[in-house]
RODO-2510 file (C-alpha; in nm, 4 decimals, decimal comma):
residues 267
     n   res          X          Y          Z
     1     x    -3,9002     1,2876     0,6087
     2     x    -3,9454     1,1124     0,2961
     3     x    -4,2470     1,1554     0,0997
     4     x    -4,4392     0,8771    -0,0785
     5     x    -4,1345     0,6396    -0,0306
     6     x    -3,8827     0,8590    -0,2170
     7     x    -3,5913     0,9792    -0,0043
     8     x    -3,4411     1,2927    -0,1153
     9     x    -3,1196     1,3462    -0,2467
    10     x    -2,8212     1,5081     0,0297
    11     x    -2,7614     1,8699    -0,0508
    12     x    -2,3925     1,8067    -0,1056
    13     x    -2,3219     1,4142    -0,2714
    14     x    -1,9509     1,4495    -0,2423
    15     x    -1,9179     1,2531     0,0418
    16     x    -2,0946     0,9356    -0,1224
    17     x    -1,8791     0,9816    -0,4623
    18     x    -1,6099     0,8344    -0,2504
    19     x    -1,4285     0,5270    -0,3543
    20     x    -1,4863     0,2324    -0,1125
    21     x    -1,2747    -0,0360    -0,2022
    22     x    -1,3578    -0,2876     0,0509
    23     x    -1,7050    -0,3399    -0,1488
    24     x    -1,6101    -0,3058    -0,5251
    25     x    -1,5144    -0,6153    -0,7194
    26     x    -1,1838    -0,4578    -0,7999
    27     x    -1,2809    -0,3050    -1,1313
    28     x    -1,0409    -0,0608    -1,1345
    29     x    -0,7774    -0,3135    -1,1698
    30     x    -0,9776    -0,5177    -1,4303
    31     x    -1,1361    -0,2878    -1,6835
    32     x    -0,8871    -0,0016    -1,7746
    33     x    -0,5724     0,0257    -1,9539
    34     x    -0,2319     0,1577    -1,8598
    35     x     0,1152     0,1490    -2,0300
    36     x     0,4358     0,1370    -1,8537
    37     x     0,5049     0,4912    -1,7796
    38     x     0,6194     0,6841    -1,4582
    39     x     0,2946     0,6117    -1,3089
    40     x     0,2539     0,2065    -1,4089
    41     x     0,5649    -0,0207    -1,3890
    42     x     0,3562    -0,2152    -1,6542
    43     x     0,1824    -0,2459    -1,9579
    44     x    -0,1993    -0,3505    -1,9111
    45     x    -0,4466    -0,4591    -2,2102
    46     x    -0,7990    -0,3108    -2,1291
    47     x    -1,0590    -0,5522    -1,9522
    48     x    -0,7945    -0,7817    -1,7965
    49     x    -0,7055    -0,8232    -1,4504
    50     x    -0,3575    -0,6828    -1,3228
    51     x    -0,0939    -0,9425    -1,2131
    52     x    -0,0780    -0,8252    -0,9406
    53     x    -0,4536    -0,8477    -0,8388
    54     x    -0,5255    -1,1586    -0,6001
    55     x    -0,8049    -1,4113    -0,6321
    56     x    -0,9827    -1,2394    -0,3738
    57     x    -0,9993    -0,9026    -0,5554
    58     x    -0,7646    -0,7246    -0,3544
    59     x    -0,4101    -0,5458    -0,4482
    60     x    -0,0995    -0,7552    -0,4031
    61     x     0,0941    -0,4524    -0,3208
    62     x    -0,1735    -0,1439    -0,2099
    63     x     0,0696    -0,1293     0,0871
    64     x     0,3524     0,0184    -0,1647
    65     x     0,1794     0,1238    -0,4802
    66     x     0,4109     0,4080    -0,4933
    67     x     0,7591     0,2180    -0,4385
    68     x     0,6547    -0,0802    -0,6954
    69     x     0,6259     0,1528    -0,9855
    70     x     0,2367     0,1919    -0,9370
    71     x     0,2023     0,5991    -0,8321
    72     x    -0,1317     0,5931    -1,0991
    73     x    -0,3032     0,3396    -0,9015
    74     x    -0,2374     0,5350    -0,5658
    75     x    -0,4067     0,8558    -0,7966
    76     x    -0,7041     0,6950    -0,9423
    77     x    -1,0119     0,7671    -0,7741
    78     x    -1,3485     0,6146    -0,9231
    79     x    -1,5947     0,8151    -0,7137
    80     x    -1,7665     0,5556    -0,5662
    81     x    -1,8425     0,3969    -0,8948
    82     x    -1,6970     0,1111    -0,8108
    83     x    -1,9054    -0,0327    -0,5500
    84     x    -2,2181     0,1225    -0,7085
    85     x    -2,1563    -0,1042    -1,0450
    86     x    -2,0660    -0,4275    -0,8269
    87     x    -2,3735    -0,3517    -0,6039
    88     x    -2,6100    -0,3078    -0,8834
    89     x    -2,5045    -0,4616    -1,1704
    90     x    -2,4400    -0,8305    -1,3010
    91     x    -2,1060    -0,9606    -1,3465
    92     x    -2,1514    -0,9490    -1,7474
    93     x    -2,2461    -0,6336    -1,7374
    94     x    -2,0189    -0,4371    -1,4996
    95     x    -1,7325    -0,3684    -1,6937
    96     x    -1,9304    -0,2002    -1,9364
    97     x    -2,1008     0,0462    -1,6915
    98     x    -1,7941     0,1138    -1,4561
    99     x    -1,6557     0,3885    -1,7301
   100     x    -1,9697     0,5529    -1,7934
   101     x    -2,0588     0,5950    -1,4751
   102     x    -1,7118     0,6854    -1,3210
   103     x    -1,7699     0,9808    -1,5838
   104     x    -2,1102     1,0325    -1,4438
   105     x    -1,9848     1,0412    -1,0780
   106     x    -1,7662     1,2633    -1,1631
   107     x    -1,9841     1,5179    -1,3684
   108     x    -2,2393     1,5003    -1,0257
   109     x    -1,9035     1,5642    -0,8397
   110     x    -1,9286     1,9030    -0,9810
   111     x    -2,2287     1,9749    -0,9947
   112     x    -2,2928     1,8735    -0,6039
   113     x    -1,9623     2,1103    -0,5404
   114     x    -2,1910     2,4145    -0,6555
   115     x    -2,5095     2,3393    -0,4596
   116     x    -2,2494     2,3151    -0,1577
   117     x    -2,1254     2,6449    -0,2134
   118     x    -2,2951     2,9113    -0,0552
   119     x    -2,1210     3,1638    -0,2830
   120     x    -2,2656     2,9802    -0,5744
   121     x    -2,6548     3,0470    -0,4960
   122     x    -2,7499     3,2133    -0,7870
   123     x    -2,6791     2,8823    -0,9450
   124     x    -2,8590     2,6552    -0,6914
   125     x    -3,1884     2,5670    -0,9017
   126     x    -2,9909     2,4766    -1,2137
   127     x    -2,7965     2,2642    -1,0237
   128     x    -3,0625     2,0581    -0,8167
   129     x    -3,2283     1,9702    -1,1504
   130     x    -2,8910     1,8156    -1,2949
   131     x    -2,8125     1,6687    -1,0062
   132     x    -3,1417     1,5000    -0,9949
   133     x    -3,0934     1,4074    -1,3659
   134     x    -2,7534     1,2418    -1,3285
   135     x    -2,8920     1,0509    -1,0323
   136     x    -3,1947     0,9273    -1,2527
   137     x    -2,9094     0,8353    -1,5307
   138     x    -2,7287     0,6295    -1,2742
   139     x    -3,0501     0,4404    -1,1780
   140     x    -3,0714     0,3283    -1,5407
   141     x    -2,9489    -0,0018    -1,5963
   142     x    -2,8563     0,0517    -1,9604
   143     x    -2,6789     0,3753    -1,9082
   144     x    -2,4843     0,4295    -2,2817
   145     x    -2,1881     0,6603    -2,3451
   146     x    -2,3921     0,8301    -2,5372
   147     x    -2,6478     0,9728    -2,2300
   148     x    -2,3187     1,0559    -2,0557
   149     x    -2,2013     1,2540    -2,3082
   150     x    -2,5032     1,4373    -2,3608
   151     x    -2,5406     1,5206    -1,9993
   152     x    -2,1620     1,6147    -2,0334
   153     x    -2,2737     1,8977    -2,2643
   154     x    -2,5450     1,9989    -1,9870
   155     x    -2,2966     2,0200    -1,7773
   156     x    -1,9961     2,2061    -1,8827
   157     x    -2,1634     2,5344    -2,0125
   158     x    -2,3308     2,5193    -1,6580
   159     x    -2,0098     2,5009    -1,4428
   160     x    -1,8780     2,7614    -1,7070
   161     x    -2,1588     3,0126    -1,5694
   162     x    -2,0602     2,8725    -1,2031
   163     x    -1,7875     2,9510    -1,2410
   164     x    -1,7922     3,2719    -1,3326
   165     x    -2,0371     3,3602    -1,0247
   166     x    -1,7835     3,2360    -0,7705
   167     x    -1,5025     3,4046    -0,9028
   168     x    -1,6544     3,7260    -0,9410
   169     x    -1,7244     3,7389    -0,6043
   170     x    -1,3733     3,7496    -0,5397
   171     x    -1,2547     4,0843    -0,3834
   172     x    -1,1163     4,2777    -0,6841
   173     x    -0,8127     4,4153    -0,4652
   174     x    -0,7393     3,9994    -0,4344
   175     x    -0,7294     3,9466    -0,7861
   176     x    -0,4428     3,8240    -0,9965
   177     x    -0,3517     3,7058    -1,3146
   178     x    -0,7498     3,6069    -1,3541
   179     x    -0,7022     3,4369    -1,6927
   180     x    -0,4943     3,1418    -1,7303
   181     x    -0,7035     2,8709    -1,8780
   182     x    -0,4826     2,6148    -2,0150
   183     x    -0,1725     2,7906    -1,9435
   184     x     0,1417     2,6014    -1,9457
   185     x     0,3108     2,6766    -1,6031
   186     x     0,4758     2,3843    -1,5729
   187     x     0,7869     2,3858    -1,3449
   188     x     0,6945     2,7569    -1,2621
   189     x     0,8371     2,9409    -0,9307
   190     x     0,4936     3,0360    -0,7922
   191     x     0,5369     3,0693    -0,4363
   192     x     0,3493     3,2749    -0,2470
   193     x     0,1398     3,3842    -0,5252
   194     x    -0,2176     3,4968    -0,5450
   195     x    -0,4426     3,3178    -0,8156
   196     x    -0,7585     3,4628    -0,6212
   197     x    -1,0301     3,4428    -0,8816
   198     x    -0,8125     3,3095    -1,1191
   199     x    -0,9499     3,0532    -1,4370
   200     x    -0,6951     2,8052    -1,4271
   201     x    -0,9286     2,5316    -1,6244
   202     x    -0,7174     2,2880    -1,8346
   203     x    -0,3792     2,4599    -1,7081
   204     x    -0,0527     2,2525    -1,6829
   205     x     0,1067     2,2874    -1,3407
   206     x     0,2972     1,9975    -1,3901
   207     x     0,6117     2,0164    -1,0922
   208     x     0,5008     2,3423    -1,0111
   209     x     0,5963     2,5235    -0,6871
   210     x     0,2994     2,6819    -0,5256
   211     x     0,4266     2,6956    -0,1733
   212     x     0,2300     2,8978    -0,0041
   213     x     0,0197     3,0242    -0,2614
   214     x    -0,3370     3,1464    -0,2466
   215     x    -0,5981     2,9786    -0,4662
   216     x    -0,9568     3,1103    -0,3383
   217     x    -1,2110     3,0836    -0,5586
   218     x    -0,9871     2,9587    -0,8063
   219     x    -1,1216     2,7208    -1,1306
   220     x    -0,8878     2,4023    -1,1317
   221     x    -1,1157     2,2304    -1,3270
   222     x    -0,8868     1,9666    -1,5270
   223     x    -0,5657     2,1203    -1,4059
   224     x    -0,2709     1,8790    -1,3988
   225     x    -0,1205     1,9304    -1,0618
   226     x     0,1216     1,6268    -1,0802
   227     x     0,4044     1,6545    -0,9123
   228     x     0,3134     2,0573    -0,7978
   229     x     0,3937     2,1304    -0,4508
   230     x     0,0777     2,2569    -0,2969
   231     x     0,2845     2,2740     0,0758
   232     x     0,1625     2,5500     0,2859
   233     x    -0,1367     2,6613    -0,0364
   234     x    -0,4145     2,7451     0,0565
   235     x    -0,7227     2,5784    -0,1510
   236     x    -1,0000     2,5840     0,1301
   237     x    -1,2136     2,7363    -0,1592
   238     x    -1,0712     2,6045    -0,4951
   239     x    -1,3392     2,5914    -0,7545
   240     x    -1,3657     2,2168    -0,8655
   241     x    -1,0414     1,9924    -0,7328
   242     x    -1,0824     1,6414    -0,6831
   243     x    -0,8863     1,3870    -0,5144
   244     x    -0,7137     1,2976    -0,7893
   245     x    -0,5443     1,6292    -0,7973
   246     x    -0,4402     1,6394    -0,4500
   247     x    -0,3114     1,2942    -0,4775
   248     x    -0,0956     1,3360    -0,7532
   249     x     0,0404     1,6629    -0,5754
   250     x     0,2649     1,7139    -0,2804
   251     x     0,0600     1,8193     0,0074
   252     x     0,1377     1,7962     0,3735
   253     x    -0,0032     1,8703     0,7184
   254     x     0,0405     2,2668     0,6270
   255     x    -0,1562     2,2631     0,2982
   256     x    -0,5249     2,3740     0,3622
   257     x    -0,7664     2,1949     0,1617
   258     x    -1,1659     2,1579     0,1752
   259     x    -1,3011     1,8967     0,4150
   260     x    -1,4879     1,6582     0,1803
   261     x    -1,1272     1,6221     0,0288
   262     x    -1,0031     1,5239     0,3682
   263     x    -0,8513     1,1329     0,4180
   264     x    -0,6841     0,9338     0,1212
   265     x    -0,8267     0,7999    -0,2093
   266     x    -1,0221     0,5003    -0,1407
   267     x    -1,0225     0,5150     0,2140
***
């Protein structure tokens, strides 16, 4: 029950950092900037609305993003900060806010991903209080890049730590190839393989084939996995993925992935 009016905060957020597109002003399409590359047909100036946008704030073509040119848009995933800048912000001032606290969504994305994990208890009370403090940064209605970033620094040494007591409680006959932070293994034949335990922060896995590959408690914190195929992988326990990553990867029925990452971006 909720005491003196305050109602706590779920144990795991995840499921609220979830884009919801039917009650955002579309300010995805509005506020960044993309240049024509494989993933945008187009080039786009920052804080001006696609072309392909309609007057009612909804996607011209979200039935075949990928087909027009537009794979990125089919990737991005704002965390829910979308409708939380439309529902609590004026017009003037959304645009503004929806970076910073897209960055902030995603920061508590992480940080809810540890108090979720049993095998992360040791890191439970550190956790509640930053997840508490990014929620009280949200609530602020002059949130600056500069809080963000600070919290940011809060942050990353504590998923570091995390990360560390996860992964060591990987079974040491299951370990392989633990260190591979920022490794470039783009293109790489990796089927089948092991990366139990592994660090594979910042790594490039750009077209990779990891077909049936194991990643328990494995860090993929910032890994590109554009274009990898993740068929038949097994990433029930990755350490830190996102929807992003699955989305730009090539996943079907057969690859096992955890159940808050379950249903497409912006569904």
């Amino acid at each position: 029950m909720p005491q003196n009016g305050v109602v706590p905060a779920p144990l795991d957020l995840r499921p609220t950092l979830r884009a919801d597109c039917s009650r955002c002003a579309a300010l995805c399409c509005i506020v960044p900037a993309f240049s024509r590359s494989a993933e945008f047909a187009i080039d786009k100036p920052p804080r001006t609305p696609c072309p392909k946008l309609l007057d009612d704030f909804r996607c011209g073509i979200h039935d075949r993003l990928a087909e027009s040119g537009f794979p990125g848009c089919s990737a991005f995933d704002c965390l829910g900060a979308g409708q939380h800048v439309t529902a609590t912000r004026a017009p003037a001032q959304r645009a503004d806010a929806f970076e910073v606290v897209r960055d902030l969504h995603e920061l508590l994305w992480y940080v809810a991903e540890v108090l979720a994990r049993p095998d992360a208890a040791p890191a439970h009370a550190t956790a509640t209080a930053l997840r508490d403090e990014g929620l009280r940064l949200r609530d602020e209605l002059g949130l600056q890049r500069a809080q963000v970033d600070a919290y940011w620094s809060a942050v990353a040494s504590f998923l570091l730590e995390a990360s560390a007591v996860v992964r060591a409680g990987a079974p040491v006959s299951e370990r392989r190839s633990r260190e591979l932070r920022r490794a470039d293994l783009s293109g790489q034949d990796l089927r089948g393989r092991s990366f139990t335990g592994s660090d594979l922060r910042g790594a490039s896995l750009l077209g990779a084939d990891l077909r049936g590959a194991t990643l328990d408690r494995t860090d993929l914190l910032g890994a590109d996995l554009r274009g990898a195929d993740l068929r038949g992988a097994d990433l029930r326990t990755a350490l830190f993925l996102t929807r992003t990553q699955v989305a730009g990867a090539r996943v079907d029925g057969s690859t096992e992935l955890p159940p808050v990452l379950a249903g497409p971006v912006g569904a």
